[in-house]
N, C-alpha and C positions, 0 to 999 in steps of 0.2 A: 364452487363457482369456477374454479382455474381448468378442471378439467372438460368442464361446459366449453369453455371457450375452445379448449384443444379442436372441440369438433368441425368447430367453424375456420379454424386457424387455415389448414388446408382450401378453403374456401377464396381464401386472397390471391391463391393464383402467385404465378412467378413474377408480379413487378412486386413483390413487398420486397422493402428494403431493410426493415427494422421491426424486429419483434421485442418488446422488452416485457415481461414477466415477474418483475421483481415483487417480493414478498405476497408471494401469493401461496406460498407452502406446498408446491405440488406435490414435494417427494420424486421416491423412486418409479413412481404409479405414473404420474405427471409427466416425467419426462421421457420414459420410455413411450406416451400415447404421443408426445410432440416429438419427438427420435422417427416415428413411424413417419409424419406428415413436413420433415424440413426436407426431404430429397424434391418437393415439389415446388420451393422457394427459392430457384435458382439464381434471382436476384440480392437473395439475402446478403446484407453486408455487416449490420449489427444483430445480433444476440445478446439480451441482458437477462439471465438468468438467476440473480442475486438476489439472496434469502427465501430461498424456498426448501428449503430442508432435504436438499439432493443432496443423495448419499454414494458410496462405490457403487453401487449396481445402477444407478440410474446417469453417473459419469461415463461408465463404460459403456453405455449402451446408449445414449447420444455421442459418445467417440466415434461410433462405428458410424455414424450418419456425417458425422462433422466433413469428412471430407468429400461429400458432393456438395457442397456450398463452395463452392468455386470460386464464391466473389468478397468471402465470409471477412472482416476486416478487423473485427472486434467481437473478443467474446469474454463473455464477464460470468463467472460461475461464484463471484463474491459472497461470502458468510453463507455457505450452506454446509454440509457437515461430511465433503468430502473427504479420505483418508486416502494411505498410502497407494492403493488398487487404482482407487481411480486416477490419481494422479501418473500413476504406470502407465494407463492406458490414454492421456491424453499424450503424455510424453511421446508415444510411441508415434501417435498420427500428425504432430506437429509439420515433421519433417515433409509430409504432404501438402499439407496445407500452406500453399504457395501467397496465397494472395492474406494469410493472416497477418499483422501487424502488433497487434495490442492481446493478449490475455491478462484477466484477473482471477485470482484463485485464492488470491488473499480471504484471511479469516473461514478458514477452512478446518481440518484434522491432520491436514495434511502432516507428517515428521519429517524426520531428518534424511530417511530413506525417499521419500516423494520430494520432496524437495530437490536431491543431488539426481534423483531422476532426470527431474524437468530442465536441471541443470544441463545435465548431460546432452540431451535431447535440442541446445539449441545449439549446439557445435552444428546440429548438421540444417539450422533454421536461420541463413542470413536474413530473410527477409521478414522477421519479428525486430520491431522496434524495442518495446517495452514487456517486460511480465513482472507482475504483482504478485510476490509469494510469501509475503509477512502470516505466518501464523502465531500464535501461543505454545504449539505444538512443536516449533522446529526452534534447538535450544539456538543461545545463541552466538554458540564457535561456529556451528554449521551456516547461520545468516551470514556471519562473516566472513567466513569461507566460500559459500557462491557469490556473494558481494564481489571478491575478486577474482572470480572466474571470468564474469563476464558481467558487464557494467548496464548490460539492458533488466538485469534485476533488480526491481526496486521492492524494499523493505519496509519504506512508508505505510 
């Protein structure tokens, strides 16, 4: 049914402000067909992508679309089964992504390698308020260690 909807998604035209998607299990399938149709949602400000079973390849390949949302304010990639790749590659486009404020990637695969990525990666993102990076997967000297890096990590 998730991928049905993809079809029509493009159909809203550039005043959608919010798409949210949550548990609808698209996958990597899923999100590369919605990666194809967010450059046309130029208004878009929320993205909630939580628990749908995106994986590194389908991260990476809505990374590469992330930064024509221009307006993108929140993005929530919450309990899907991201790992260390994708978490690289969001790292990488953050620093673009001017108008982002808020990510979630919490309950992800993410380690301790993706983690000090995305760490790394806000040195150069004054303008993220908050990012959500609590996993099961990231032990917890490394939690406590970007904890005091930089105080817009929250662990919760």
């Amino acid at each position: 049914p998730s991928l049905i909807f993809l079809k029509y998604l493009d159909l809203e035209g550039p005043s959608s402000q919010k798409v949210q998607m949550s548990d609808n299990k698209i996958g990597d399938e899923g999100a590369e067909r919605l990666a194809e149709v967010l450059s046309n949602l130029t208004s878009l400000e929320k993205l909630i992508l939580s628990r749908n079973q995106i994986a590194d390849r389908g991260a990476q390949v809505l990374a590469k679309s992330l930064p024509d949302l221009k307006f993108l304010k929140t993005l929530s990639l919450y309990d899907n089964i991201i790992g260390d790749e994708g978490a690289e590659k969001l790292a990488e486009i953050l620093p673009v992504m001017k108008s982002l404020k808020v990510l979630d990637v919490k309950f992800n695969k993410i380690t301790d390698v993706g983690a000090q990525r995305l760490t790394q990666s806000l040195k150069h993102c004054p303008h993220i308020e908050k990012i959500w990076i609590w996993s099961p997967t990231i032990t917890h000297w490394m939690s406590e260690h970007i904890q005091q890096i930089d105080v817009r990590i929250n662990l919760q």
